[in-house]
C-alpha positions, -999 to 999 in steps of 0.1 A, spaced: 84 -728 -176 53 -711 -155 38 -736 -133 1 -742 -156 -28 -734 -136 -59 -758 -136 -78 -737 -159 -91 -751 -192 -94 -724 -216 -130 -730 -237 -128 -712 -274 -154 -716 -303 -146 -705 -335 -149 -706 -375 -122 -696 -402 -99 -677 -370 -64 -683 -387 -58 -647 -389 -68 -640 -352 -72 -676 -331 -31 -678 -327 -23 -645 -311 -53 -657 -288 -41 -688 -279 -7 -677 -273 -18 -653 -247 -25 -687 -224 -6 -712 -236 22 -713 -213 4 -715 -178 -31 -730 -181 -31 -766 -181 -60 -769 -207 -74 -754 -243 -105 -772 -257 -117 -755 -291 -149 -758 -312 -151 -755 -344 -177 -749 -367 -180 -782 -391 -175 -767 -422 -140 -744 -415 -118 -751 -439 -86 -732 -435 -56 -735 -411 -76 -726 -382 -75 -763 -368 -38 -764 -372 -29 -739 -355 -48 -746 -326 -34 -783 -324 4 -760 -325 -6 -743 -294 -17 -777 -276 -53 -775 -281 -79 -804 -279 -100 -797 -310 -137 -806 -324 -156 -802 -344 -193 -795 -345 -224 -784 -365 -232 -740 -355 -261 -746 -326 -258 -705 -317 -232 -690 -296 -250 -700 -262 -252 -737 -270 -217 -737 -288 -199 -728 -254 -217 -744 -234 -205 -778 -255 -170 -761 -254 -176 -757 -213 -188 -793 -209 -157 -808 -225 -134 -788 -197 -119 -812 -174 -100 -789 -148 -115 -773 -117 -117 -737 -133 -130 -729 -172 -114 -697 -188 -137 -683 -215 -122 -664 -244 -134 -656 -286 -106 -655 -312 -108 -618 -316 -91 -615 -278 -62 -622 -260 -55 -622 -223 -30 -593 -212 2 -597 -191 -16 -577 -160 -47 -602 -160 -25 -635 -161 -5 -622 -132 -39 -615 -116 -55 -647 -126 -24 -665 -110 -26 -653 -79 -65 -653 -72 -69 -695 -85 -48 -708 -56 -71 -687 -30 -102 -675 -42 -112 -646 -28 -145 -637 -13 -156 -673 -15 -158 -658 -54 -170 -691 -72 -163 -665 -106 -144 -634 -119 -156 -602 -144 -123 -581 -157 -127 -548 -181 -120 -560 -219 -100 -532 -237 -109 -526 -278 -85 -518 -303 -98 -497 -325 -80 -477 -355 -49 -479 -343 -52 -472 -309 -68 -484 -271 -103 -468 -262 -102 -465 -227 -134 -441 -224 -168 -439 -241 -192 -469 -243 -166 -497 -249 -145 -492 -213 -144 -509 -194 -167 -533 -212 -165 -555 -179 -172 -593 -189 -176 -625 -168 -154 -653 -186 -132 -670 -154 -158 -696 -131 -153 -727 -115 -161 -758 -133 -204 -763 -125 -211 -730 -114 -223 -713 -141 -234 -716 -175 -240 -697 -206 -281 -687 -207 -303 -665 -231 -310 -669 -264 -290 -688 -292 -274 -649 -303 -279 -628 -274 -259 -653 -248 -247 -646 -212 -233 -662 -183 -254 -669 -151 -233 -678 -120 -243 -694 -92 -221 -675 -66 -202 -645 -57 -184 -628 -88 -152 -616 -74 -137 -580 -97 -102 -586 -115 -86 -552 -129 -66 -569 -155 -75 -557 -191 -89 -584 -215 -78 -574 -251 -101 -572 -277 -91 -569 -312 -127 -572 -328 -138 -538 -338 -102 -527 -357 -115 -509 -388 -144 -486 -393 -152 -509 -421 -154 -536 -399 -176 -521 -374 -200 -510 -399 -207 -544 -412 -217 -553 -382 -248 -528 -377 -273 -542 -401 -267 -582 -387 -272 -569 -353 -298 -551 -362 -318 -575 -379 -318 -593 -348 -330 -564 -326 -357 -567 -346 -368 -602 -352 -367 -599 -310 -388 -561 -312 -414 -582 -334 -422 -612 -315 -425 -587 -283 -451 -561 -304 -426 -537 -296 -440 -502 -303 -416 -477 -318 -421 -439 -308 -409 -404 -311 -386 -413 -279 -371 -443 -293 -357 -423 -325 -350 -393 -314 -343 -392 -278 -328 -427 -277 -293 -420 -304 -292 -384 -289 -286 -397 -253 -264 -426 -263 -241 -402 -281 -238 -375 -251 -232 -405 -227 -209 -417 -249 -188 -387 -262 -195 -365 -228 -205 -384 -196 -185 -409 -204 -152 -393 -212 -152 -406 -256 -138 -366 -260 -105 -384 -243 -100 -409 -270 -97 -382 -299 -114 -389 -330 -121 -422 -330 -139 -415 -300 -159 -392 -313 -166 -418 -343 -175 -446 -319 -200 -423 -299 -216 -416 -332 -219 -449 -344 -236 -457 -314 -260 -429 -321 -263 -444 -353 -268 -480 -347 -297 -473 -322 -319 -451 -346 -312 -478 -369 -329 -505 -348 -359 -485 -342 -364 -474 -378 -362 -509 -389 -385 -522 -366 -410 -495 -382 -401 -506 -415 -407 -539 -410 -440 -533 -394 -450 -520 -427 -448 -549 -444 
């Protein structure tokens, strides 16, 4: 048995059962806390699976993601709060690293960023866009909190961020399918934000704009490395950007 660290690991969620268990299994053995909270209207074996893994579980009405983990954060009771989404799991090399840095904080660090690796079509992108992703999720209990709006969240710490090399695993963007469903949503909400700030849309925004973010991407950035799916991702990018901008024209036509 691995001596639990006082970390409570903060999850939100809706219908996760295909994804919430390999997640929760990643920490389960050597944090001393999970609190998860779900959205009130799930209705499949998300719940149950979390109360098999130990979790303290509730329930609550969808408030955005920034006000969702910060309820999540406020029901921690230990000195450190883990952060984590059902799509992701925490990797061998970041546990050890996690259990060595909570006894002795280093730096004074009051929180810690690590790289979150994607699996993507069957394999790891470690290059382009998407690596090394590096995300703030590990702070000690009151000194931070998630800020932004009720989509576009982030965390603001008050304190040194210490750097962890341990990969975070993401297992969000598996499909292409997947991925594209997600352009239009995110796009919409580009948008409504482009509108209410009279955003003006130019010859730089959708032309210049996907051209860069696909030789960044695929070139600067080292996609070529990742082989096709690489390539796809860099793309994609490409594509996702012009479709913002063209949509915020389109809708200023109305």
């Amino acid at each position: 048995m691995m001596h639990k660290l006082p970390i409570s690991v903060c999850l939100i969620a809706g219908a996760e059962e295909a994804r919430i268990g390999r997640t929760l299994e990643s920490v389960s053995g050597w944090v001393a806390e999970i609190v998860v909270v779900l959205n009130s209207e799930v209705s499949d074996a998300t719940e149950e699976i979390a109360l098999r893994h130990g979790a303290r579980v509730y329930r609550e009405p969808w408030k955005g993601f920034r006000d969702q983990k910060n309820s999540a954060a406020a029901k921690a009771t230990q000195p450190w709060v883990l952060n984590l989404d059902a799509d992701e799991a925490v990797s061998p090399a970041l546990r050890d690293e996690i259990q060595r840095v909570i006894p002795s904080p280093s730096s004074g660090a009051v929180a810690y960023s690590f790289p979150r690796l994607c699996w993507y079509c069957g394999r790891w992108i470690r290059h382009g866009d998407w690596y090394p992703d590096r995300v703030t999720r590990l702070w000690r209990a009151g000194q931070a909190r998630w800020e932004g709006d009720r989509v576009h969240e982030r965390l603001e710490v008050s304190g040194p961020v210490g750097r962890l090399a341990g990969d975070l695993l993401h297992y969000s963007n598996d499909t292409i399918n997947g991925q594209l469903a997600k352009i239009g949503p995110y796009a919409d909400l580009f948008v409504a934000r482009g509108l209410a700030e009279k955003r003006r849309v130019g010859l730089f925004d959708l032309a210049v704009r996907p051209l860069w973010k696909f030789i960044r991407a695929y070139i600067f950035r080292l996609g070529f490395l990742d082989g096709w799916p690489g390539y796809y991702i860099a793309w994609v990018s490409a594509f996702s950007t012009v479709t913002r901008y063209v949509k915020i024209r389109e809708a200023a036509l109305r």
